[in-house]
PDB file of N, CA, C and O in Angstrom, chain B, residues numbered from 101:
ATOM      1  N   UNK B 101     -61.719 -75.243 -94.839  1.00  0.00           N
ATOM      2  CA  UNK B 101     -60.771 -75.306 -93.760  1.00  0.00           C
ATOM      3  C   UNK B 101     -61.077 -76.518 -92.897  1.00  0.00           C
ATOM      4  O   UNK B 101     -62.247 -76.695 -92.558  1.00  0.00           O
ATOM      5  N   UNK B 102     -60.328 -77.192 -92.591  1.00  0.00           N
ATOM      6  CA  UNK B 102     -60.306 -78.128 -91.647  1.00  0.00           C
ATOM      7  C   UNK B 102     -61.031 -77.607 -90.247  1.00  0.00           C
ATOM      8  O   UNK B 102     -61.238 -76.439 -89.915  1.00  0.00           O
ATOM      9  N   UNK B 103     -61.364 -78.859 -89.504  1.00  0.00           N
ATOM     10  CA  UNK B 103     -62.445 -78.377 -88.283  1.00  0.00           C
ATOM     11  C   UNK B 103     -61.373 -78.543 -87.201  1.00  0.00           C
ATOM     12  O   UNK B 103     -60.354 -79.220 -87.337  1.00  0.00           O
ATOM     13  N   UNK B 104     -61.738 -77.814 -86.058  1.00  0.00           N
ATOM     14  CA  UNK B 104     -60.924 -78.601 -84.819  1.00  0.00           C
ATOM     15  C   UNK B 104     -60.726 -80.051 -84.685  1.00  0.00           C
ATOM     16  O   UNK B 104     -61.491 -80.963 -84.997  1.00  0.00           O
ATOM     17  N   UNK B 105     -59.501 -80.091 -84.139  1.00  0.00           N
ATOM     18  CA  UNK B 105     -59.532 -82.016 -83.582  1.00  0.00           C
ATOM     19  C   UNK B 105     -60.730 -82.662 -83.075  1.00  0.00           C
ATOM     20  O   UNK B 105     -61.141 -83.712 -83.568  1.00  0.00           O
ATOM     21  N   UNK B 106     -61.550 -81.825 -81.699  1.00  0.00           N
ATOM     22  CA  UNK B 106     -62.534 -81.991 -81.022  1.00  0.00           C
ATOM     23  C   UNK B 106     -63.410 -80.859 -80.935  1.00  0.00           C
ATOM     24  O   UNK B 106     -62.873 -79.813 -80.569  1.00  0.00           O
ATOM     25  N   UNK B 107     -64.928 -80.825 -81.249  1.00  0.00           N
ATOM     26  CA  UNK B 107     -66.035 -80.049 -80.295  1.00  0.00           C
ATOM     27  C   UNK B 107     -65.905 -79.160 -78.895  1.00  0.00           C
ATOM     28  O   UNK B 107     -66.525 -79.509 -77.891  1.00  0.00           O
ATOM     29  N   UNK B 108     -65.084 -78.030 -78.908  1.00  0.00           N
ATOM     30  CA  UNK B 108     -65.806 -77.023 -78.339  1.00  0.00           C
ATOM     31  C   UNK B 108     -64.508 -76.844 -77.580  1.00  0.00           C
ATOM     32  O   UNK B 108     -64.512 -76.215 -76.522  1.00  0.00           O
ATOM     33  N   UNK B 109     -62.843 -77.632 -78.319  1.00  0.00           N
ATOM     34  CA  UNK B 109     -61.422 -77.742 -78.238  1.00  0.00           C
ATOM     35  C   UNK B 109     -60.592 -76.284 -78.199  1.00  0.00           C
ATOM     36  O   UNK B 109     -60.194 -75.998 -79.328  1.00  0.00           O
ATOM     37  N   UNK B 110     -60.269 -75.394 -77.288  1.00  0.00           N
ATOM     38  CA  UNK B 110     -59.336 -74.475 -77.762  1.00  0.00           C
ATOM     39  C   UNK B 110     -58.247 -74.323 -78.545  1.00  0.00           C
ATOM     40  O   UNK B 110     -57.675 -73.342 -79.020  1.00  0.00           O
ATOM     41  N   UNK B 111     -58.026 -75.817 -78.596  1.00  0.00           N
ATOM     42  CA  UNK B 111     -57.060 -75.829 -80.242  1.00  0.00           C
ATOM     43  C   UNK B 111     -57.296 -75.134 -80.798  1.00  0.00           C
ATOM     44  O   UNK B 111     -58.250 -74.468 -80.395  1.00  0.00           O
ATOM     45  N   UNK B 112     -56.669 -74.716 -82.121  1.00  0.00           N
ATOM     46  CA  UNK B 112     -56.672 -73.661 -83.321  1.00  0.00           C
ATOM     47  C   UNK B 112     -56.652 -74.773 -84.186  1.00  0.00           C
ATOM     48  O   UNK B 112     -56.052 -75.820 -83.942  1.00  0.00           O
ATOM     49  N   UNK B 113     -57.502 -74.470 -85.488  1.00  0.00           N
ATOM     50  CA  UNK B 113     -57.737 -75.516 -86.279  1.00  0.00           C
ATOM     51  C   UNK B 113     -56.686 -75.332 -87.550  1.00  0.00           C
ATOM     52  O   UNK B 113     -56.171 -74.277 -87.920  1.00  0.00           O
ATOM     53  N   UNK B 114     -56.551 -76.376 -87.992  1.00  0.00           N
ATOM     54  CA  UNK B 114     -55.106 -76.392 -88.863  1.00  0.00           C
ATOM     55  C   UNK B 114     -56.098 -76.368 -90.069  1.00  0.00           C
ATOM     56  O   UNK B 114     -57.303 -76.580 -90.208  1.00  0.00           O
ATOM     57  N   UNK B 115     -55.160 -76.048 -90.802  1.00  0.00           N
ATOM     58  CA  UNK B 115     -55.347 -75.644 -92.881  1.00  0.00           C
ATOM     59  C   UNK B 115     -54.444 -75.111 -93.037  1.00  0.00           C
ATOM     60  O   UNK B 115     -53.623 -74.526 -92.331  1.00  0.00           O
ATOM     61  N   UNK B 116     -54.684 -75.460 -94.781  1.00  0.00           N
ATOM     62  CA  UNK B 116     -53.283 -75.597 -95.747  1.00  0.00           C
ATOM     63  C   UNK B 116     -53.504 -74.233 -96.003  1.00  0.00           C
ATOM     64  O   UNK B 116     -54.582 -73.664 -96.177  1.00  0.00           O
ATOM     65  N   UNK B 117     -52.308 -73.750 -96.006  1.00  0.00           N
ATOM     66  CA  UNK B 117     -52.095 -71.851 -97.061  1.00  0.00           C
ATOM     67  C   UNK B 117     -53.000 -71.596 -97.708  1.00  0.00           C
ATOM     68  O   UNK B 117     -53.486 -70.481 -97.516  1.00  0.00           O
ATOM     69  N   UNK B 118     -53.660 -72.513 -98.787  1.00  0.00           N
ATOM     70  CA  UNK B 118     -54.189 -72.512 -99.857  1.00  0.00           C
ATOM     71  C   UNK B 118     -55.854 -72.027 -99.337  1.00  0.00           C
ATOM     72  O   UNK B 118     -56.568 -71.050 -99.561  1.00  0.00           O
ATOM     73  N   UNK B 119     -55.965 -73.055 -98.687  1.00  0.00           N
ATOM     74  CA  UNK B 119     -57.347 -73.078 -97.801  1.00  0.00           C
ATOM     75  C   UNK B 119     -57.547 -71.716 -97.259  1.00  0.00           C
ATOM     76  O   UNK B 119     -58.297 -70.853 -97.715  1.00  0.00           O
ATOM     77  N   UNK B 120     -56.939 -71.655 -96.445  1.00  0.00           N
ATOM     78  CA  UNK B 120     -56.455 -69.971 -95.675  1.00  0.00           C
ATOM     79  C   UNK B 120     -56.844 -68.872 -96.668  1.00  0.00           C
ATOM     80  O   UNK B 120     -57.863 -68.218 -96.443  1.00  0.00           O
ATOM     81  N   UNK B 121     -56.111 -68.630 -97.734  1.00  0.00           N
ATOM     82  CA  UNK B 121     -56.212 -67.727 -98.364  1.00  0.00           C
ATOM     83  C   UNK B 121     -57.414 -67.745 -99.072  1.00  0.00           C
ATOM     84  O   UNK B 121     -57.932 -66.643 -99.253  1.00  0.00           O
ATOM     85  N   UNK B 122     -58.057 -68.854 -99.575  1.00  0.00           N
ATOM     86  CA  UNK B 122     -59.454 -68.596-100.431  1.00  0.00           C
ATOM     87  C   UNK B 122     -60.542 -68.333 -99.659  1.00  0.00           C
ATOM     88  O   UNK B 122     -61.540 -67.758-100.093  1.00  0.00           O
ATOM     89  N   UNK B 123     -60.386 -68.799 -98.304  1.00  0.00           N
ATOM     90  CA  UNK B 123     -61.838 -68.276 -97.531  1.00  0.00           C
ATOM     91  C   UNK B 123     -61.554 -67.410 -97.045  1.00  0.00           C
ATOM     92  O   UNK B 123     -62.556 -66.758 -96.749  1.00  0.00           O
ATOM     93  N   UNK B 124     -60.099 -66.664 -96.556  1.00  0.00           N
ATOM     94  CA  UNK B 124     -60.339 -64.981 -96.329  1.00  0.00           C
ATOM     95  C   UNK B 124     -60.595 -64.265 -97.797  1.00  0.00           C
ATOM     96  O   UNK B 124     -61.130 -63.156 -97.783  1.00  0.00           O
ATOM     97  N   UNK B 125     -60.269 -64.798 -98.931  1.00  0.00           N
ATOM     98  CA  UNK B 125     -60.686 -63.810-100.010  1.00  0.00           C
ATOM     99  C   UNK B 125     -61.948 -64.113-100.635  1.00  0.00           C
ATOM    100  O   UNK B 125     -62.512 -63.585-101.593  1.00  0.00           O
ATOM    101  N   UNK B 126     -62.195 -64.846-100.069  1.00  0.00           N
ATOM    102  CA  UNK B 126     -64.158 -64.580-100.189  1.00  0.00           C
ATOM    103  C   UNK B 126     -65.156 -63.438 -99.969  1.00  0.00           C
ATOM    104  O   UNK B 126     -66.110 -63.027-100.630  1.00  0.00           O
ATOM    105  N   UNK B 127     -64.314 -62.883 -98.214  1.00  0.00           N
ATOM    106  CA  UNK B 127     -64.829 -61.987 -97.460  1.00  0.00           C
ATOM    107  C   UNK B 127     -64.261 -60.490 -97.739  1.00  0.00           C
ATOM    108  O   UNK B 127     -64.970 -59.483 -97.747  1.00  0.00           O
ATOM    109  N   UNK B 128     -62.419 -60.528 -98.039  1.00  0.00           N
ATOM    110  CA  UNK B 128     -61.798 -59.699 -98.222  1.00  0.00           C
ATOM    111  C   UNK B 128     -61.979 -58.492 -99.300  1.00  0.00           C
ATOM    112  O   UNK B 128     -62.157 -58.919-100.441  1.00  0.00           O
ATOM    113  N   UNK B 129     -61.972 -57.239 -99.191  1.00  0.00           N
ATOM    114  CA  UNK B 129     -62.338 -56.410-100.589  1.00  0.00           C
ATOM    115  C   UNK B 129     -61.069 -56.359-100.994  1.00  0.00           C
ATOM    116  O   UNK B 129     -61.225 -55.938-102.140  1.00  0.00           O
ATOM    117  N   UNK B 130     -59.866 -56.502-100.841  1.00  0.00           N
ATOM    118  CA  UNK B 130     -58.263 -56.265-101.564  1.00  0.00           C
ATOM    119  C   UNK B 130     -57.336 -57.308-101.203  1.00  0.00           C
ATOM    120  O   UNK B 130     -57.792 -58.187-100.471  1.00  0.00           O
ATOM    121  N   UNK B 131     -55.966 -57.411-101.611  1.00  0.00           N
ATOM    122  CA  UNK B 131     -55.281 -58.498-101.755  1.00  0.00           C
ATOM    123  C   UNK B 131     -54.536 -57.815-100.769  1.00  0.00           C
ATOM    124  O   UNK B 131     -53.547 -58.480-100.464  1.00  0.00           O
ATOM    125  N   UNK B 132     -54.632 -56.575-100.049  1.00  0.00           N
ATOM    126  CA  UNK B 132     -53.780 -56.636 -99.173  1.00  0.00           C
ATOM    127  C   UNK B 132     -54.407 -56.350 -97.903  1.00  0.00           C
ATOM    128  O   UNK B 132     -53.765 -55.699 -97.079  1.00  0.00           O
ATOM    129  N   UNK B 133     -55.644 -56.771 -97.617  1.00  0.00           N
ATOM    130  CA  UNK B 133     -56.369 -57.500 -96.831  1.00  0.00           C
ATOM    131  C   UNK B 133     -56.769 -58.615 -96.538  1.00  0.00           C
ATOM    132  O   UNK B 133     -57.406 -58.891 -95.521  1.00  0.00           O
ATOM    133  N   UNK B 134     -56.378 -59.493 -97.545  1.00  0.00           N
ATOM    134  CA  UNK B 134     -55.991 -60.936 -97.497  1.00  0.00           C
ATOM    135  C   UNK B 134     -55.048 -61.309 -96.677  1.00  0.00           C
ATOM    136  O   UNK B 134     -55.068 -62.153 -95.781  1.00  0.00           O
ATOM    137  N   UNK B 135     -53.790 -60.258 -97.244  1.00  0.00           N
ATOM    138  CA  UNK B 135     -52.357 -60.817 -96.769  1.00  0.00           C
ATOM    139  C   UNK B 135     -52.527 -60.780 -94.964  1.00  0.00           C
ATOM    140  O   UNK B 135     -52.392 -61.677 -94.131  1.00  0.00           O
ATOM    141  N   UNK B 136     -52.903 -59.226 -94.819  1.00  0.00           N
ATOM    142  CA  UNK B 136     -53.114 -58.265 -93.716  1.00  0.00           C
ATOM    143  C   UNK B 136     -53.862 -60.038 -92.520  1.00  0.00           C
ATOM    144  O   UNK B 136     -53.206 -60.682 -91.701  1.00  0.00           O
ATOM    145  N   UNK B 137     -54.682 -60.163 -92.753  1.00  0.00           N
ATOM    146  CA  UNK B 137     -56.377 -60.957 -92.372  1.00  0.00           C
ATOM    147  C   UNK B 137     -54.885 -62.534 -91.886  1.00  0.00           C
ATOM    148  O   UNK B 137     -54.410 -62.994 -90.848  1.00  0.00           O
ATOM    149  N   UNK B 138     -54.750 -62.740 -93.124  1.00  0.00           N
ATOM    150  CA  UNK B 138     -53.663 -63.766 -92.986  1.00  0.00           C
ATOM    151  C   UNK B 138     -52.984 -64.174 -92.260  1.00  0.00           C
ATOM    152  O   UNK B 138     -53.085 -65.113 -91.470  1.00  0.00           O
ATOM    153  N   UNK B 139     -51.895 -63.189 -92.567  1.00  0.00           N
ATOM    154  CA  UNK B 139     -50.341 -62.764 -91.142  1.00  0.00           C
ATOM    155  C   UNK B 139     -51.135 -62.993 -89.755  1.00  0.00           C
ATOM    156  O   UNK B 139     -50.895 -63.836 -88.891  1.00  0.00           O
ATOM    157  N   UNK B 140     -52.108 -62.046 -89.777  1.00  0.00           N
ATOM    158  CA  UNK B 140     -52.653 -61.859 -88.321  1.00  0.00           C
ATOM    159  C   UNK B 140     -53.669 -63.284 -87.582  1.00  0.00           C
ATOM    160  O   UNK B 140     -53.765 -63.267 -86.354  1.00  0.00           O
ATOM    161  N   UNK B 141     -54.110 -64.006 -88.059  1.00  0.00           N
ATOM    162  CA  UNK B 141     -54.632 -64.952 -87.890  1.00  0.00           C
ATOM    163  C   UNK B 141     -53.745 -66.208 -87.807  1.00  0.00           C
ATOM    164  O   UNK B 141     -54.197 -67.193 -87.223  1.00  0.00           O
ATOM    165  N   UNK B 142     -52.514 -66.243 -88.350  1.00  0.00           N
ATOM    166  CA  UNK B 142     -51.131 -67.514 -88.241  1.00  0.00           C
ATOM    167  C   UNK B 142     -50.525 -66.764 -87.131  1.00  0.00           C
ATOM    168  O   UNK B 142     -50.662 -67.375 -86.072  1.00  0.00           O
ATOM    169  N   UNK B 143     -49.795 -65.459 -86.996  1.00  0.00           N
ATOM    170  CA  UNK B 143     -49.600 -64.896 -86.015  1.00  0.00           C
ATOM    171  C   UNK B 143     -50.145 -65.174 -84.584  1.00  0.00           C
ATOM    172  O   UNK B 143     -49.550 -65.419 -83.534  1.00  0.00           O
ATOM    173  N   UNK B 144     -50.912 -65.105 -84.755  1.00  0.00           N
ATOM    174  CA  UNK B 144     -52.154 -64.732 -83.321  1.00  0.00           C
ATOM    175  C   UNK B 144     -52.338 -66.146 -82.161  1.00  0.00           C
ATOM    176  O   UNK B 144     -52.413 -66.262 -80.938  1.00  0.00           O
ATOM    177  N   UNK B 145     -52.355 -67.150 -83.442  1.00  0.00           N
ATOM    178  CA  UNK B 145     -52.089 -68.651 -83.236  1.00  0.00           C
ATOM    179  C   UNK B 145     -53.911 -69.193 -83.262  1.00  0.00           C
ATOM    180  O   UNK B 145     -54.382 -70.100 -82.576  1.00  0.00           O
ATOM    181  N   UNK B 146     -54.686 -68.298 -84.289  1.00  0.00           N
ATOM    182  CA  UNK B 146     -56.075 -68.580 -84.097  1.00  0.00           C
ATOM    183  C   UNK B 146     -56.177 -69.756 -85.588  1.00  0.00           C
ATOM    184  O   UNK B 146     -57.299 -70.192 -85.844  1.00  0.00           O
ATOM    185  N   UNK B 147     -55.300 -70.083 -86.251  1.00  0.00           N
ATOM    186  CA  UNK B 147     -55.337 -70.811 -86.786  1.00  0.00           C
ATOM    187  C   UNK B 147     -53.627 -71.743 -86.982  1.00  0.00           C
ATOM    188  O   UNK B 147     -52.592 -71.256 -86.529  1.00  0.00           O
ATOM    189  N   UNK B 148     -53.657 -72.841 -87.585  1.00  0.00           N
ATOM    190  CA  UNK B 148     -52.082 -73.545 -87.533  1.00  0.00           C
ATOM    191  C   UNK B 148     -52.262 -73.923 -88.884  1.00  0.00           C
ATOM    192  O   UNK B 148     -53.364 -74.038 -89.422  1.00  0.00           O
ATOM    193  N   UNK B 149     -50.965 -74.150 -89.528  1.00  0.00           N
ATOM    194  CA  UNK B 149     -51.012 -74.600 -91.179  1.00  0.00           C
ATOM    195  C   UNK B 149     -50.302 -75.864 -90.691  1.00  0.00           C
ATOM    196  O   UNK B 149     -49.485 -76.035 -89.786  1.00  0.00           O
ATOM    197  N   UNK B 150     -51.099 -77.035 -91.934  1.00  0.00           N
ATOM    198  CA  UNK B 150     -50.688 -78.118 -92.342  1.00  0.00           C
ATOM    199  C   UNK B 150     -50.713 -77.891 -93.783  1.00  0.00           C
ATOM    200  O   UNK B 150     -51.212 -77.062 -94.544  1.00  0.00           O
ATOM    201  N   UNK B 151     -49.755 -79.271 -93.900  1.00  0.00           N
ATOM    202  CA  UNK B 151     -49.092 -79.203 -95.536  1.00  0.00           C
ATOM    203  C   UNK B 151     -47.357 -78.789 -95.436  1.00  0.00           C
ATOM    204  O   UNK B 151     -46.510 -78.956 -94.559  1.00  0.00           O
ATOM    205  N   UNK B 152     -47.333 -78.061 -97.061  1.00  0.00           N
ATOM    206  CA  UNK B 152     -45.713 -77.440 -97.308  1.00  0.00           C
ATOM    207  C   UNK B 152     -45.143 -76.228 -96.496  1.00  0.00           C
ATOM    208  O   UNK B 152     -43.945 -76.029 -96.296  1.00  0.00           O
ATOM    209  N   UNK B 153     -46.569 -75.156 -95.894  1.00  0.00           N
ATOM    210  CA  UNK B 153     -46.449 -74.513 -94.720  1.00  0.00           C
ATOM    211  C   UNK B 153     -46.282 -74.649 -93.466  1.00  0.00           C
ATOM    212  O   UNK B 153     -45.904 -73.813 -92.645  1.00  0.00           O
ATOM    213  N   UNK B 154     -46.647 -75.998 -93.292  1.00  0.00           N
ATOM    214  CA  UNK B 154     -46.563 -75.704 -91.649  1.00  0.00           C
ATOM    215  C   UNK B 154     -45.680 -75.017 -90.906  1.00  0.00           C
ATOM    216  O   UNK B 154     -46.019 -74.280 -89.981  1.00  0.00           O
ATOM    217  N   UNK B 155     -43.789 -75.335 -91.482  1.00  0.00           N
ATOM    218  CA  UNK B 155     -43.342 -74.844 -90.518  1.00  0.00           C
ATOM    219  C   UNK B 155     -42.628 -73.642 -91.063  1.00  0.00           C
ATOM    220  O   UNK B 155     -41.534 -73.136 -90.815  1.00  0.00           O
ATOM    221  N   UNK B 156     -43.191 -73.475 -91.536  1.00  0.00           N
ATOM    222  CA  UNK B 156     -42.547 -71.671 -92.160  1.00  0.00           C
ATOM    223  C   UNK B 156     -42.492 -71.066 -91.139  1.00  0.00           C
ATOM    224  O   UNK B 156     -43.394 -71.228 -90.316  1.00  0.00           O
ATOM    225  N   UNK B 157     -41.305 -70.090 -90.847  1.00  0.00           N
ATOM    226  CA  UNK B 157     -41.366 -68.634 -89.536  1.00  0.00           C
ATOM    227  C   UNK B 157     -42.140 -67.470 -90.307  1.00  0.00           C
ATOM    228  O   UNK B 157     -41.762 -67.315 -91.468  1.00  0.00           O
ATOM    229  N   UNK B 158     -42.989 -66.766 -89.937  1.00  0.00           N
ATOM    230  CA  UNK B 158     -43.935 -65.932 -90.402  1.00  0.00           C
ATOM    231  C   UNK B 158     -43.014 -64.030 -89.797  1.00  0.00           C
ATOM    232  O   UNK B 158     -43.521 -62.917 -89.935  1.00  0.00           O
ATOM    233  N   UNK B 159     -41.826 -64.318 -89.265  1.00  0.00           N
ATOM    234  CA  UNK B 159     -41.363 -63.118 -88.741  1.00  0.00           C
ATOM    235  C   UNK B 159     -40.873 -62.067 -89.245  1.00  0.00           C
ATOM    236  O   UNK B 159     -40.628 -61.023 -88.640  1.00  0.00           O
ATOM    237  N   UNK B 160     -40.612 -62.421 -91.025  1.00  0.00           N
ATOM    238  CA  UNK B 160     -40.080 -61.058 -91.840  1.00  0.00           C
ATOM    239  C   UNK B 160     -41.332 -60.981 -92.986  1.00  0.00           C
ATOM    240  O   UNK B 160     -41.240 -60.264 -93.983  1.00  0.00           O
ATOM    241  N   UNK B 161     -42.387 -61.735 -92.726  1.00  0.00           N
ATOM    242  CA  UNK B 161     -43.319 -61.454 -93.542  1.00  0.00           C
ATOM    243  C   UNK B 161     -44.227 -60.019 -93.147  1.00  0.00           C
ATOM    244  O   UNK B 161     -45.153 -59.656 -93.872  1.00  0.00           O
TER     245      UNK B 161
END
């Protein structure tokens, strides 16, 4: 995953979908704790996607 812009920045650090999903399913025991871990972390605004995601609406997911 990409780092913050700056050291110690309340920004939310951006990564690609791809990124996102392999380091929560490192930790995750099911795929729908991935999804779950996911939604809620793009949601929340504790992380931002760059790439073909960025500007997806996440609201009927």
């Amino acid at each position: 995953m990409a780092a913050p812009a700056t050291l110690g920045s309340t920004q939310a650090p951006e990564t690609t979908l791809l990124e996102l999903v392999q380091a929560v399913s490192e930790v995750a025991r099911t795929d729908q704790e991935v999804v779950a871990t996911v939604l809620h972390m793009l949601r929340s605004g504790r992380v931002r996607l760059c790439g073909s995601f960025r500007d997806t609406l996440l609201q009927d997911a």
